[in-house]
C-alpha positions in Angstrom: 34.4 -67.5 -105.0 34.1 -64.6 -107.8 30.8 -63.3 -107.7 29.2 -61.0 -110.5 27.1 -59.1 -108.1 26.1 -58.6 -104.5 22.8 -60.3 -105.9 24.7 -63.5 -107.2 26.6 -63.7 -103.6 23.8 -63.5 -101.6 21.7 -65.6 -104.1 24.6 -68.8 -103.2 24.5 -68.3 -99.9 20.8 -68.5 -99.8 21.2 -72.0 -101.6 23.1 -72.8 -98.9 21.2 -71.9 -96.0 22.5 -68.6 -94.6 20.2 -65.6 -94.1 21.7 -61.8 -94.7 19.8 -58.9 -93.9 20.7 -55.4 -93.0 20.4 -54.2 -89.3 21.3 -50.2 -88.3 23.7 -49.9 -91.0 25.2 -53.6 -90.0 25.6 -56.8 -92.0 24.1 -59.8 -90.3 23.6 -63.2 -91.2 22.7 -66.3 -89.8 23.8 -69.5 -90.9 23.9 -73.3 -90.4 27.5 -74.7 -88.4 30.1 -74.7 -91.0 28.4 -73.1 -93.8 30.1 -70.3 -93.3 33.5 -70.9 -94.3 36.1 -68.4 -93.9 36.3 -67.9 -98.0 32.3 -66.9 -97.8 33.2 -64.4 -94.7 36.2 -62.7 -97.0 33.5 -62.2 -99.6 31.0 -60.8 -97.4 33.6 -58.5 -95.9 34.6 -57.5 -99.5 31.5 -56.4 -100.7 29.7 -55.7 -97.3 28.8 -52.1 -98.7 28.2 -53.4 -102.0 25.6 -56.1 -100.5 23.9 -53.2 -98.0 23.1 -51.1 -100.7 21.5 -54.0 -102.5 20.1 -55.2 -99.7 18.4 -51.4 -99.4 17.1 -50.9 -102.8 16.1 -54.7 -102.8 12.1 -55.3 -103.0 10.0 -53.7 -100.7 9.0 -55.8 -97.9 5.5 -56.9 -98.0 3.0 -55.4 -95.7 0.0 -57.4 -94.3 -3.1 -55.3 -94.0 -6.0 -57.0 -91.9 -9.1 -56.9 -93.5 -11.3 -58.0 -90.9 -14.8 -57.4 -93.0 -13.4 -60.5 -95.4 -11.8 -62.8 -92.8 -14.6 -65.2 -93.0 -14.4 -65.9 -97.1 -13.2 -68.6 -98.5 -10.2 -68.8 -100.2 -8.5 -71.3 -102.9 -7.2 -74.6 -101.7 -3.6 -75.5 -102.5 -2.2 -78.1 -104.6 -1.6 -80.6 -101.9 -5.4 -79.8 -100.6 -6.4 -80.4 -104.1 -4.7 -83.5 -104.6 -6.2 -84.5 -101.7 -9.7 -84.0 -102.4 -9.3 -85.9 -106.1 -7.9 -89.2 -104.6 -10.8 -89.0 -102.3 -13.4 -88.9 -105.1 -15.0 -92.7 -106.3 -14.4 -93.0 -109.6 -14.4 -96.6 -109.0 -15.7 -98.9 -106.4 -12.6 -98.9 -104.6 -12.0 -95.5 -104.2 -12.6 -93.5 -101.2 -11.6 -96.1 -98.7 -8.9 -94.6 -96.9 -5.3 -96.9 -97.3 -4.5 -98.6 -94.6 -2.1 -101.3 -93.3 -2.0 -103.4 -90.6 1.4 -105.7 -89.5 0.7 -108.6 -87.1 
């Protein structure tokens, strides 16, 4: 496992399932059983300072800010929503009846 940066080895074990984040100075991850695999421990070992300084300078997190004058407005539906709402619409005399299926 030969990683070109703390980014890359964190990117694969993301693929994989496993969580790393920095706690008080500590590495921490959480992971599925048997995802981590004693090769993926060395490496985090290895480059544990390597990973909490990138995991420092990483993106901000994002901060919610309630904005409770707004929290009635509408806001955009999402692609499933959308999809949705099409296959609902009658562009022929069929559509618009919900499917259904029925087993005797």
């Amino acid at each position: 496992m030969s990683q070109s940066s703390a980014g890359d080895l964190l990117a694969e074990l993301e693929s994989a399932g496993v969580r790393v984040w920095s706690e008080a100075g500590q590495l921490r991850f959480r992971a599925p059983q048997g995802v981590m695999t004693a090769e993926r421990r060395d490496a985090l070992r290895a480059r544990r300072d390597e990973i909490l300084a990138y995991l420092d300078t990483a993106a901000d997190p994002v901060t919610l800010v309630p904005d409770p004058e707004h929290r009635h407005d509408p806001f955009p539906v999402t692609d499933v929503q959308a999809a949705y709402l099409l296959g609902r619409g009658r562009p022929s005399p069929t559509a618009g009846w919900p499917a259904t299926a029925t087993a005797s």
